[in-house]
mmCIF file of the N, C-alpha and C atoms, coordinates in Angstrom:
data_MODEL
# 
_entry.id   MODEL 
# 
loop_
_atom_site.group_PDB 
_atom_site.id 
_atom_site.type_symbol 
_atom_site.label_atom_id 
_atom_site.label_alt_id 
_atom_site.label_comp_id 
_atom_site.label_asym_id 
_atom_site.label_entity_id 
_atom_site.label_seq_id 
_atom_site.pdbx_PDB_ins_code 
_atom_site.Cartn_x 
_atom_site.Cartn_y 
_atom_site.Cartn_z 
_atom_site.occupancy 
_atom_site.B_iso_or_equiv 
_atom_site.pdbx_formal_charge 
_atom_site.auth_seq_id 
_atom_site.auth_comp_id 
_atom_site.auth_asym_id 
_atom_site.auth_atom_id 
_atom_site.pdbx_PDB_model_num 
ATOM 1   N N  . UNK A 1 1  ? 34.684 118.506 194.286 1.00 0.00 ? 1  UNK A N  1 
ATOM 2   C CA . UNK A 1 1  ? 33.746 119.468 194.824 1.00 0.00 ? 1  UNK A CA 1 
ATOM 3   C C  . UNK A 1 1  ? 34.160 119.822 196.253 1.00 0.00 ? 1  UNK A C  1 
ATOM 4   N N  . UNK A 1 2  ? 34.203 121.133 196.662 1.00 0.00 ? 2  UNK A N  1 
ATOM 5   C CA . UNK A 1 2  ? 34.679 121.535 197.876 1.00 0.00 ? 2  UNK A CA 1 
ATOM 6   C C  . UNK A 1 2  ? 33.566 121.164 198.879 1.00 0.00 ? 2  UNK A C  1 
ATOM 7   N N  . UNK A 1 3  ? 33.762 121.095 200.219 1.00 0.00 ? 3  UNK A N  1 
ATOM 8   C CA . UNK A 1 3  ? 32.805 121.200 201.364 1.00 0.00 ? 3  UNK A CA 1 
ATOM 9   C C  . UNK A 1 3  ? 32.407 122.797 202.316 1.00 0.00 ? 3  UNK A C  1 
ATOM 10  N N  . UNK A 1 4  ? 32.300 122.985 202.414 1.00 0.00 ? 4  UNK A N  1 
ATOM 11  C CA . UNK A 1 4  ? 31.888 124.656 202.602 1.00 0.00 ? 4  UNK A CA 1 
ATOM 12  C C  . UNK A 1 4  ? 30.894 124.401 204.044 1.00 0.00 ? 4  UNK A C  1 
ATOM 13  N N  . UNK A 1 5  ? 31.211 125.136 205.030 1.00 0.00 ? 5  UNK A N  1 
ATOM 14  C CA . UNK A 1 5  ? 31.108 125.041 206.308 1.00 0.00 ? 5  UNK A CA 1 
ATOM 15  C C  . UNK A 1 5  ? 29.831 126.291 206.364 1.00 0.00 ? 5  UNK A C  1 
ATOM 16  N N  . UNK A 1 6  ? 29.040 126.289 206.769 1.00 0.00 ? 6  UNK A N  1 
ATOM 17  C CA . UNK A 1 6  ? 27.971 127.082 206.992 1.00 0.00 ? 6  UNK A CA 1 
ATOM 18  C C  . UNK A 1 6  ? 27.438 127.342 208.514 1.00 0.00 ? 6  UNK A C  1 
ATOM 19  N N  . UNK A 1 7  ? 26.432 128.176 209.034 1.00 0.00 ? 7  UNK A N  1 
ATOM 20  C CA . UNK A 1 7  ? 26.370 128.516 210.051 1.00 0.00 ? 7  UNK A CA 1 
ATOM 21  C C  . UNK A 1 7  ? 24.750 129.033 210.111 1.00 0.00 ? 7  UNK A C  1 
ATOM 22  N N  . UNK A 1 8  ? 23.849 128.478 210.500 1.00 0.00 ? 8  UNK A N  1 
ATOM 23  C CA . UNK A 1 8  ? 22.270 129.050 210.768 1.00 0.00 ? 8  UNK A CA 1 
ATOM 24  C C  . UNK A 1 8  ? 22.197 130.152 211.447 1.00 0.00 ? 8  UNK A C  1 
ATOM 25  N N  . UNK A 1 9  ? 21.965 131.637 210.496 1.00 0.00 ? 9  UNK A N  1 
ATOM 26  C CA . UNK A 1 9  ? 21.726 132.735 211.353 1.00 0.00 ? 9  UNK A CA 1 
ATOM 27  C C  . UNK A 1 9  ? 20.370 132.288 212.615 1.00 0.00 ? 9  UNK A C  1 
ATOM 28  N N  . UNK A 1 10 ? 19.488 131.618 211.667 1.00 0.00 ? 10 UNK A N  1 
ATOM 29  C CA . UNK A 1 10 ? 18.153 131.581 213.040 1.00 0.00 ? 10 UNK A CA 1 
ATOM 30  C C  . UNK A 1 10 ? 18.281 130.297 214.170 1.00 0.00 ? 10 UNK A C  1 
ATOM 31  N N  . UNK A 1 11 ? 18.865 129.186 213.652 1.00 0.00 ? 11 UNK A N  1 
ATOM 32  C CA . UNK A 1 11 ? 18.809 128.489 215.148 1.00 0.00 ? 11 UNK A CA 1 
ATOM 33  C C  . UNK A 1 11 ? 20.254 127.846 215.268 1.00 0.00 ? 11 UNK A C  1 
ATOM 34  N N  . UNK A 1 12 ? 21.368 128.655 215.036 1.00 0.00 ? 12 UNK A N  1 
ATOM 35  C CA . UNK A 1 12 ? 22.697 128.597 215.280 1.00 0.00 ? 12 UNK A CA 1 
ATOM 36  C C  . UNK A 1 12 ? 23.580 127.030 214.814 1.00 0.00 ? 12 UNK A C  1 
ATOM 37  N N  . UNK A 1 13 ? 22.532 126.216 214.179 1.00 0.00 ? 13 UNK A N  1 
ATOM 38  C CA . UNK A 1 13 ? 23.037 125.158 213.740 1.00 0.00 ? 13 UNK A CA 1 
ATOM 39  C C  . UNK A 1 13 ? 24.391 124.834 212.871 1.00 0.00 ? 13 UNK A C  1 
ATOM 40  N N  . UNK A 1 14 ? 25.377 124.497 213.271 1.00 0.00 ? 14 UNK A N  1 
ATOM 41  C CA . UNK A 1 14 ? 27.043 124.621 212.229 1.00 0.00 ? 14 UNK A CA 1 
ATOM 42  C C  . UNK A 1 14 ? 26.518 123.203 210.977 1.00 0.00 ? 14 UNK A C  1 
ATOM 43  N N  . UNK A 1 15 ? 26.834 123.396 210.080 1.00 0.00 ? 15 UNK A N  1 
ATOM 44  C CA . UNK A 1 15 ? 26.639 122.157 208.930 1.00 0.00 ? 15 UNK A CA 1 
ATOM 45  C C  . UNK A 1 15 ? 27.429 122.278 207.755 1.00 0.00 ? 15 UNK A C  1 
ATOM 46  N N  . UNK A 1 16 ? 27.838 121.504 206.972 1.00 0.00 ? 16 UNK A N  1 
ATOM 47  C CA . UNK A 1 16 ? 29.024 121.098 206.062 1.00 0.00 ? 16 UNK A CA 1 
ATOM 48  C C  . UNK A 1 16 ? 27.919 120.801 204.945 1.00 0.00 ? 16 UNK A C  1 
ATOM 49  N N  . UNK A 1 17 ? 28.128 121.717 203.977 1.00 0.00 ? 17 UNK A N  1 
ATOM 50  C CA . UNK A 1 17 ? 27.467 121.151 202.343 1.00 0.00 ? 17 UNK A CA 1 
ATOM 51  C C  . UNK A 1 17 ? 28.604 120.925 201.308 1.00 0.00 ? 17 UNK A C  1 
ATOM 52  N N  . UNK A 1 18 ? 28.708 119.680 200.710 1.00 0.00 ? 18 UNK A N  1 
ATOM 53  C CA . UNK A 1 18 ? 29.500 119.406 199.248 1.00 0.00 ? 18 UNK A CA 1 
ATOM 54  C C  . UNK A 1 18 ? 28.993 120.246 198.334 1.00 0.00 ? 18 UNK A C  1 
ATOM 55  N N  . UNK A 1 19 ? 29.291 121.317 197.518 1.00 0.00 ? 19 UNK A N  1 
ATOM 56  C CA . UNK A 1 19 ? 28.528 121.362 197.161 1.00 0.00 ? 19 UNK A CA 1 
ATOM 57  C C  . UNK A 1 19 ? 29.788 122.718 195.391 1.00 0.00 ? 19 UNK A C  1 
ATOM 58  N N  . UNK A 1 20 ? 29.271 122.876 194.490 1.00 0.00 ? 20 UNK A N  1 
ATOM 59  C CA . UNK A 1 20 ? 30.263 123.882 193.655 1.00 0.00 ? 20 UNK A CA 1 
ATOM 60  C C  . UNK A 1 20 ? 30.362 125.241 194.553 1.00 0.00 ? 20 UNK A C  1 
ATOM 61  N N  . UNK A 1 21 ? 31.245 125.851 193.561 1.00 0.00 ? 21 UNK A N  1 
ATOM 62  C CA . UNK A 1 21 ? 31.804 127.173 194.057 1.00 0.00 ? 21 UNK A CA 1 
ATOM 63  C C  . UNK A 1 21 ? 31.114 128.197 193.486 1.00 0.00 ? 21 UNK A C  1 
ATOM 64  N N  . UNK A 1 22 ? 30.428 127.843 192.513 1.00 0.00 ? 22 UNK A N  1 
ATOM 65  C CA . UNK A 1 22 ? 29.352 128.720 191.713 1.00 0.00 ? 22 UNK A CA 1 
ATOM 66  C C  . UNK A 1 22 ? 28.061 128.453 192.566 1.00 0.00 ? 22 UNK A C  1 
ATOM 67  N N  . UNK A 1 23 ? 27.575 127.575 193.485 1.00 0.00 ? 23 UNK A N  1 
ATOM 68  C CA . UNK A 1 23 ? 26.367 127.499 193.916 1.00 0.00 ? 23 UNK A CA 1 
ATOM 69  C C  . UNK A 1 23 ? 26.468 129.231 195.143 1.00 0.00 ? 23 UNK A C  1 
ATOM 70  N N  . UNK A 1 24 ? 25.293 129.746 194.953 1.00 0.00 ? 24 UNK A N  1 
ATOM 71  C CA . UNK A 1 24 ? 25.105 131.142 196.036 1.00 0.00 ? 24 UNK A CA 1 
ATOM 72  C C  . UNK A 1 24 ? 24.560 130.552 197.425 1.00 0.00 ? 24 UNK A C  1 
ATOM 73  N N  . UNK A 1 25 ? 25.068 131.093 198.852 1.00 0.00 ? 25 UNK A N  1 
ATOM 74  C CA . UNK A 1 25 ? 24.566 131.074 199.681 1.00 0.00 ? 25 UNK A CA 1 
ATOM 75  C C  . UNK A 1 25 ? 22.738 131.308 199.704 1.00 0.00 ? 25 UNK A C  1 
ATOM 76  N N  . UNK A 1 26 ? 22.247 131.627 199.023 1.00 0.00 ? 26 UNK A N  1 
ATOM 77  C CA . UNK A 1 26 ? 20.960 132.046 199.274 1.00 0.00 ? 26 UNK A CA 1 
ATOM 78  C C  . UNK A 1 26 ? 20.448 130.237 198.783 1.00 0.00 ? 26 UNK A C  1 
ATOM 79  N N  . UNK A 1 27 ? 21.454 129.514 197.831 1.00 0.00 ? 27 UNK A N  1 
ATOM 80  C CA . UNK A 1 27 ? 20.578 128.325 197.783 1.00 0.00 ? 27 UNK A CA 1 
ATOM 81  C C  . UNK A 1 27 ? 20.284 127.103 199.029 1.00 0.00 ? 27 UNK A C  1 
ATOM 82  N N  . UNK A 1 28 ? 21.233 127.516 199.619 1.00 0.00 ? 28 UNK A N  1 
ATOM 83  C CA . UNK A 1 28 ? 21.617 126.662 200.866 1.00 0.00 ? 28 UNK A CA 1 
ATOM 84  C C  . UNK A 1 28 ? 20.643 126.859 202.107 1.00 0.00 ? 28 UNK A C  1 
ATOM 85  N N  . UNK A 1 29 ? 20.128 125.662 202.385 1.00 0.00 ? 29 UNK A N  1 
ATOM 86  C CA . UNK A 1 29 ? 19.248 125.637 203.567 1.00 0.00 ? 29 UNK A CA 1 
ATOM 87  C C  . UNK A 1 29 ? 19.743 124.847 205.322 1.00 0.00 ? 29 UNK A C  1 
ATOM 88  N N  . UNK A 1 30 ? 19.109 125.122 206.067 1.00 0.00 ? 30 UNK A N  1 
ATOM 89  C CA . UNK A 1 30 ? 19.893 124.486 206.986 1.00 0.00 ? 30 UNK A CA 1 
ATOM 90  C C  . UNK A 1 30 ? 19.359 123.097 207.330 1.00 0.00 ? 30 UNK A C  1 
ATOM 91  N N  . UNK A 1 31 ? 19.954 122.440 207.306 1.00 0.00 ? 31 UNK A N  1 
ATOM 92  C CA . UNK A 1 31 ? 19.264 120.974 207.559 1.00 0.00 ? 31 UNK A CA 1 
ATOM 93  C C  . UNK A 1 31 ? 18.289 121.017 208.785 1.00 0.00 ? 31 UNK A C  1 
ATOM 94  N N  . UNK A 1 32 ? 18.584 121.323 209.919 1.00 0.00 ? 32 UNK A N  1 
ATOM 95  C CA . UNK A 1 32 ? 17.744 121.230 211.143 1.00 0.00 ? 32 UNK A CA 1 
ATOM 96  C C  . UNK A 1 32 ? 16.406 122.224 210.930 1.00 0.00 ? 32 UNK A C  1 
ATOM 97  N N  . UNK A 1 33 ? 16.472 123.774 210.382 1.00 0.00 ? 33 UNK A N  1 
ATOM 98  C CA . UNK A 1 33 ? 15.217 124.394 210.695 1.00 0.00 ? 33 UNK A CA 1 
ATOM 99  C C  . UNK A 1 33 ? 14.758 124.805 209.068 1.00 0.00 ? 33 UNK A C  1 
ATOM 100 N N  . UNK A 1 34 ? 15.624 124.759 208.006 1.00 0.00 ? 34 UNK A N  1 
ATOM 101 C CA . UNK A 1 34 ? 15.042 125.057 206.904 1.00 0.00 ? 34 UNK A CA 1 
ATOM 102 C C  . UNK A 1 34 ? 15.351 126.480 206.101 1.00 0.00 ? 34 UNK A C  1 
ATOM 103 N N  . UNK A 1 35 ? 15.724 127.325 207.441 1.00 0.00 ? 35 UNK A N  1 
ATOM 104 C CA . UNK A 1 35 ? 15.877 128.848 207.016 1.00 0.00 ? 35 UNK A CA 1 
ATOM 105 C C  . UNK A 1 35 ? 16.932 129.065 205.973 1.00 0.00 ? 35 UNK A C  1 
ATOM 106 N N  . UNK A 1 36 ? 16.913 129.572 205.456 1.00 0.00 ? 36 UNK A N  1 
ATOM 107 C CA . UNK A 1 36 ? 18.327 129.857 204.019 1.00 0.00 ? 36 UNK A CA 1 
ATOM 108 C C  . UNK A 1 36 ? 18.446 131.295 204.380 1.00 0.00 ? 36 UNK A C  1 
ATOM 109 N N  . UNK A 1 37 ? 18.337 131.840 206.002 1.00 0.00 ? 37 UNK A N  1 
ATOM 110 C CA . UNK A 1 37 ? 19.602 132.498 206.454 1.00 0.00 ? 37 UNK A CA 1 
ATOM 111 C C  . UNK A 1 37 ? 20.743 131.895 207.200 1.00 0.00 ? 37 UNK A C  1 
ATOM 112 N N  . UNK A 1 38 ? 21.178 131.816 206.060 1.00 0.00 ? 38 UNK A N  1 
ATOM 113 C CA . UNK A 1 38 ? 23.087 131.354 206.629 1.00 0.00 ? 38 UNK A CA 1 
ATOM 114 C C  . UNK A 1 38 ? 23.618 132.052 206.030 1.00 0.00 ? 38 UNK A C  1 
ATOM 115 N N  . UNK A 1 39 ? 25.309 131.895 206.793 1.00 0.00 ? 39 UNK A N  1 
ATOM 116 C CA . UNK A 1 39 ? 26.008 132.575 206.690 1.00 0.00 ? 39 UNK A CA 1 
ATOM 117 C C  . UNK A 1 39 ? 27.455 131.226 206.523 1.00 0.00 ? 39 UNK A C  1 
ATOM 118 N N  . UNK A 1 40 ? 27.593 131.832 205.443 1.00 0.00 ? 40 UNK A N  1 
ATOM 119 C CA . UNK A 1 40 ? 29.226 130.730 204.971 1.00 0.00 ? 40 UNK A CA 1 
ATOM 120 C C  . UNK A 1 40 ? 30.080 131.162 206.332 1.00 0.00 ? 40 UNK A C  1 
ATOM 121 N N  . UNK A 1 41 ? 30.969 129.930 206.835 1.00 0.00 ? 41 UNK A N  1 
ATOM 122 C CA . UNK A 1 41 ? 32.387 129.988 208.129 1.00 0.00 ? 41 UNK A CA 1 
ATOM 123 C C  . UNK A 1 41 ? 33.275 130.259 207.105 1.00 0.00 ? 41 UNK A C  1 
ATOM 124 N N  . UNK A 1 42 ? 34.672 130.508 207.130 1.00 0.00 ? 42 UNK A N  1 
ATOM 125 C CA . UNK A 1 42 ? 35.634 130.489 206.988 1.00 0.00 ? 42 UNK A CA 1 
ATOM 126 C C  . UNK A 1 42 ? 36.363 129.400 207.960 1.00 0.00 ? 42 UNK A C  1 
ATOM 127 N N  . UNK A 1 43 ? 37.086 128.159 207.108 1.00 0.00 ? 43 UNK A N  1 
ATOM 128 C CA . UNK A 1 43 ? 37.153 127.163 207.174 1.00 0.00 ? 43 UNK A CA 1 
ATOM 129 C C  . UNK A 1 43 ? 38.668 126.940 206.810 1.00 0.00 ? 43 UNK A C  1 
ATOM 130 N N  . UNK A 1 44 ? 39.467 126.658 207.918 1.00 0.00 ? 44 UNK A N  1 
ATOM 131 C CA . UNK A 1 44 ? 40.371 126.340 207.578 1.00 0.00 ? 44 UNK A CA 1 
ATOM 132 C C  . UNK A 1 44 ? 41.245 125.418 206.244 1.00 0.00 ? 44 UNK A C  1 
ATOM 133 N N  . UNK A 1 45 ? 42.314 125.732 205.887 1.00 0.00 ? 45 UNK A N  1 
ATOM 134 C CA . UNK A 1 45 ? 42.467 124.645 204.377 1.00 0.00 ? 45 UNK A CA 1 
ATOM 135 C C  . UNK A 1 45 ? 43.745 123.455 205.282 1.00 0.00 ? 45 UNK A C  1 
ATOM 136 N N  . UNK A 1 46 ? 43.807 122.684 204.305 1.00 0.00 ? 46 UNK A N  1 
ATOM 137 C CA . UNK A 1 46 ? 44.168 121.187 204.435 1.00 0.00 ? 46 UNK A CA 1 
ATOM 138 C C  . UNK A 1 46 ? 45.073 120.715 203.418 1.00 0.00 ? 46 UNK A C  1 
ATOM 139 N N  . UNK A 1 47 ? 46.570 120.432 203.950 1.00 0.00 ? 47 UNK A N  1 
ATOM 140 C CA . UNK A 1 47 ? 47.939 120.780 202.839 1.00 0.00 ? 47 UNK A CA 1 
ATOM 141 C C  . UNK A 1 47 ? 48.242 118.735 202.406 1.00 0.00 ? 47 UNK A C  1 
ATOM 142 N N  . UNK A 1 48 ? 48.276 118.420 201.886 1.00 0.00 ? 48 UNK A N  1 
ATOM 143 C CA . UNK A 1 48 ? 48.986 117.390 201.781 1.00 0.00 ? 48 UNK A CA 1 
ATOM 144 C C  . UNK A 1 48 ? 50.381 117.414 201.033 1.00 0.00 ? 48 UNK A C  1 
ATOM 145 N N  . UNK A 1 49 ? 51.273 117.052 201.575 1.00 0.00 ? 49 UNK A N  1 
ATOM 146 C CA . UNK A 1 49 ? 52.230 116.398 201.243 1.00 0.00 ? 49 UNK A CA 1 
ATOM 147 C C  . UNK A 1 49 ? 52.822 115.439 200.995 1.00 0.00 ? 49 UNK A C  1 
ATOM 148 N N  . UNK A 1 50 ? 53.273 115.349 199.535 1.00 0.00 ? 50 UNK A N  1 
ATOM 149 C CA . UNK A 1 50 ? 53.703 113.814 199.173 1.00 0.00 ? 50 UNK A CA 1 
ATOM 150 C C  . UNK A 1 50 ? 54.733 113.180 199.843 1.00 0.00 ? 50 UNK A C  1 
ATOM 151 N N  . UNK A 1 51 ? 54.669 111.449 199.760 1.00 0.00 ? 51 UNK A N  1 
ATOM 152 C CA . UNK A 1 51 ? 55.694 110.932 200.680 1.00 0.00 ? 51 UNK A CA 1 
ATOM 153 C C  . UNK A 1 51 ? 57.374 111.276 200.049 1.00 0.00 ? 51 UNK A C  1 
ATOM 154 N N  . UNK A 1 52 ? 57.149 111.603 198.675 1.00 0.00 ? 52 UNK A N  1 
ATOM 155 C CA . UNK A 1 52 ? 58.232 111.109 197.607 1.00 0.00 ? 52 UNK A CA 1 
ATOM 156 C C  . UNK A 1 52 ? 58.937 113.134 198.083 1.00 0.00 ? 52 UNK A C  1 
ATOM 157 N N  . UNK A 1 53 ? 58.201 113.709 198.150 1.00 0.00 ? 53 UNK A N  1 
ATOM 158 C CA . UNK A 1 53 ? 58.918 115.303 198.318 1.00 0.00 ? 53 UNK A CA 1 
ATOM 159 C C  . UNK A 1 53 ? 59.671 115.518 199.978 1.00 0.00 ? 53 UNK A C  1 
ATOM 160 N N  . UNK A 1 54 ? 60.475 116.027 199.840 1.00 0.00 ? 54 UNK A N  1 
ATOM 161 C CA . UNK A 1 54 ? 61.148 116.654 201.190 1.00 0.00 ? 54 UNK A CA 1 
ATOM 162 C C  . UNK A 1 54 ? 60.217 117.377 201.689 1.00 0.00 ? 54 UNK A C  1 
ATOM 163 N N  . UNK A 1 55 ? 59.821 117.468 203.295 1.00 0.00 ? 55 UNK A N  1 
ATOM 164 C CA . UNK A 1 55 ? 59.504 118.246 204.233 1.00 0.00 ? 55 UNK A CA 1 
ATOM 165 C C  . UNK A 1 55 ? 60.074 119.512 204.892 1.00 0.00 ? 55 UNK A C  1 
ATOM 166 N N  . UNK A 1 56 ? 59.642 120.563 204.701 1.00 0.00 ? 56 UNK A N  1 
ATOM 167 C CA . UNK A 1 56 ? 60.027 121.428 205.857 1.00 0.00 ? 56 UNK A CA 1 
ATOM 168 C C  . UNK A 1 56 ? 59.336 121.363 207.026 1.00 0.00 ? 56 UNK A C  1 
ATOM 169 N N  . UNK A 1 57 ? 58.621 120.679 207.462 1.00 0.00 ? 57 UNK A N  1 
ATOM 170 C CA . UNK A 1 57 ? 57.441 120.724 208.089 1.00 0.00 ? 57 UNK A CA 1 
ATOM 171 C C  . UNK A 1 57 ? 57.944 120.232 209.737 1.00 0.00 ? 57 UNK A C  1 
ATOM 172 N N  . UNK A 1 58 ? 59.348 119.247 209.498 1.00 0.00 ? 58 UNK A N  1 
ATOM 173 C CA . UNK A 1 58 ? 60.075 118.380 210.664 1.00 0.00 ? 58 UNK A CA 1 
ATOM 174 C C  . UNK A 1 58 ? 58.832 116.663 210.934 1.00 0.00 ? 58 UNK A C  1 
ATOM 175 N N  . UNK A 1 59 ? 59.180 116.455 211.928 1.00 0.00 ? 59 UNK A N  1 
ATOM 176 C CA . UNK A 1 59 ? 58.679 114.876 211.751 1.00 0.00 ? 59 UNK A CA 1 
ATOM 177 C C  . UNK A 1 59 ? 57.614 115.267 212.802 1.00 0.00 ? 59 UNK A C  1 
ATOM 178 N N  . UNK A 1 60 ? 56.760 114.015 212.620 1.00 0.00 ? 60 UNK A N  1 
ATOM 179 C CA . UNK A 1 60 ? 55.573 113.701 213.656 1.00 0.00 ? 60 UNK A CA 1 
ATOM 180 C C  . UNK A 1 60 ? 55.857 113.298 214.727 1.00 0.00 ? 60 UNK A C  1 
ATOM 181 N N  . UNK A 1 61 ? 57.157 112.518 215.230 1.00 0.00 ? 61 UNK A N  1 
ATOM 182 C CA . UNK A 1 61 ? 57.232 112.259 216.476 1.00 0.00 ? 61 UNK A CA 1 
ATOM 183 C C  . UNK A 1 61 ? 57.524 113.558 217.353 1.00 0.00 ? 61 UNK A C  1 
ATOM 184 N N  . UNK A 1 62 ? 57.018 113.211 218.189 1.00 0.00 ? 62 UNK A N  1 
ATOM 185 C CA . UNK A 1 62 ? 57.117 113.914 219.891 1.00 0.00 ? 62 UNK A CA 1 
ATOM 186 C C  . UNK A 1 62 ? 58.510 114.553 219.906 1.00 0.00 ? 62 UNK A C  1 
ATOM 187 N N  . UNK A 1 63 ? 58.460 115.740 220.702 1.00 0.00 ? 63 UNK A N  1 
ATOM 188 C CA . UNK A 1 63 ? 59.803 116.057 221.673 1.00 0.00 ? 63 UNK A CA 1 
ATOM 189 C C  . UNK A 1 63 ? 60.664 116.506 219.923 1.00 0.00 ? 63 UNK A C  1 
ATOM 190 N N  . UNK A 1 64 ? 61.678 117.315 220.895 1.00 0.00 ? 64 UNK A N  1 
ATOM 191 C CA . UNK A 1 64 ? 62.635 117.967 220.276 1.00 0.00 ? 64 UNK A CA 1 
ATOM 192 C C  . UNK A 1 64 ? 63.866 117.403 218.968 1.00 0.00 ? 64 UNK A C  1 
ATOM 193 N N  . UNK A 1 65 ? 63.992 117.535 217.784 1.00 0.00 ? 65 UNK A N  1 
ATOM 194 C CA . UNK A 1 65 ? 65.255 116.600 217.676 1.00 0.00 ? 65 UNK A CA 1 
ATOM 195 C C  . UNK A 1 65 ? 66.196 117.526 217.669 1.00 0.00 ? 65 UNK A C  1 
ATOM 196 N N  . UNK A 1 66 ? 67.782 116.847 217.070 1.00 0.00 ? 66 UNK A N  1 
ATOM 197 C CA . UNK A 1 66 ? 68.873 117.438 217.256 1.00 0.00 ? 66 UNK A CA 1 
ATOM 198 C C  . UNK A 1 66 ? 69.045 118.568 216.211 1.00 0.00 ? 66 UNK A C  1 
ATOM 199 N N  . UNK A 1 67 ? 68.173 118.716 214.577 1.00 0.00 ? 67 UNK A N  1 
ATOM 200 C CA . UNK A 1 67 ? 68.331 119.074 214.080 1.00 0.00 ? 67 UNK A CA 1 
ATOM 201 C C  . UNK A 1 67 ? 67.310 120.429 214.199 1.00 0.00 ? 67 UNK A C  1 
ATOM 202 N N  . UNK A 1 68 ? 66.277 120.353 214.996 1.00 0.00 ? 68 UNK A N  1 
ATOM 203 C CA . UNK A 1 68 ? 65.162 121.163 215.390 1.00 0.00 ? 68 UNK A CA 1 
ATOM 204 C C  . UNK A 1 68 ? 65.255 122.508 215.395 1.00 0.00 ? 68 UNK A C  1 
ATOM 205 N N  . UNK A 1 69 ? 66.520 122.920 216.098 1.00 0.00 ? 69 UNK A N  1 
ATOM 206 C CA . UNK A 1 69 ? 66.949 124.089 216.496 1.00 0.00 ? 69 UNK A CA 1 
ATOM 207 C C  . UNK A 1 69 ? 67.033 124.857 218.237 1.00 0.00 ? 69 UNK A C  1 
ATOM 208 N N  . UNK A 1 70 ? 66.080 123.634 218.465 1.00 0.00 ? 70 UNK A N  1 
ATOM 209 C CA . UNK A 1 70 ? 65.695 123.398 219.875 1.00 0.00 ? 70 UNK A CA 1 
ATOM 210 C C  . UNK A 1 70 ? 66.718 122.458 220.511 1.00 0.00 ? 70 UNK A C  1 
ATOM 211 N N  . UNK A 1 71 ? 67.206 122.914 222.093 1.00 0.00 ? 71 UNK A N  1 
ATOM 212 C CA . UNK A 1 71 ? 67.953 121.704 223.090 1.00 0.00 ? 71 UNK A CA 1 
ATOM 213 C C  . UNK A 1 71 ? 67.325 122.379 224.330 1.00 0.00 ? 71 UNK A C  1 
# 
């Protein structure tokens, strides 16, 4: 089940619902004031990569390497 980032048109509250992709914004309430005017965020996505596949991605350590393209 995805998490879906929401936004309280009336008292600006940001909140995260688990919730399906078939559920409608109109069911969604805001935790702090109740209003079910919200408005869905656009929410960045989140890549994983396996340990076992090659990276294009380069490594996590710091600073430049030799193969980088960078000196």
């Amino acid at each position: 089940m995805p998490i879906y980032e929401y936004e309280c048109k009336d008292c600006k509250h940001q909140f995260e619902v688990l919730t399906t992709q078939s559920q409608q914004t109109e069911d969604v309430k805001c935790p702090q004031c109740q209003s079910t005017d919200v408005v869905k965020k656009m929410s960045a996505s989140s890549v994983r990569i396996g340990s076992s596949a090659p990276s294009s991605l380069g490594s996590a350590s710091p600073g430049c390497s030799s193969t980088s393209g960078f000196s």
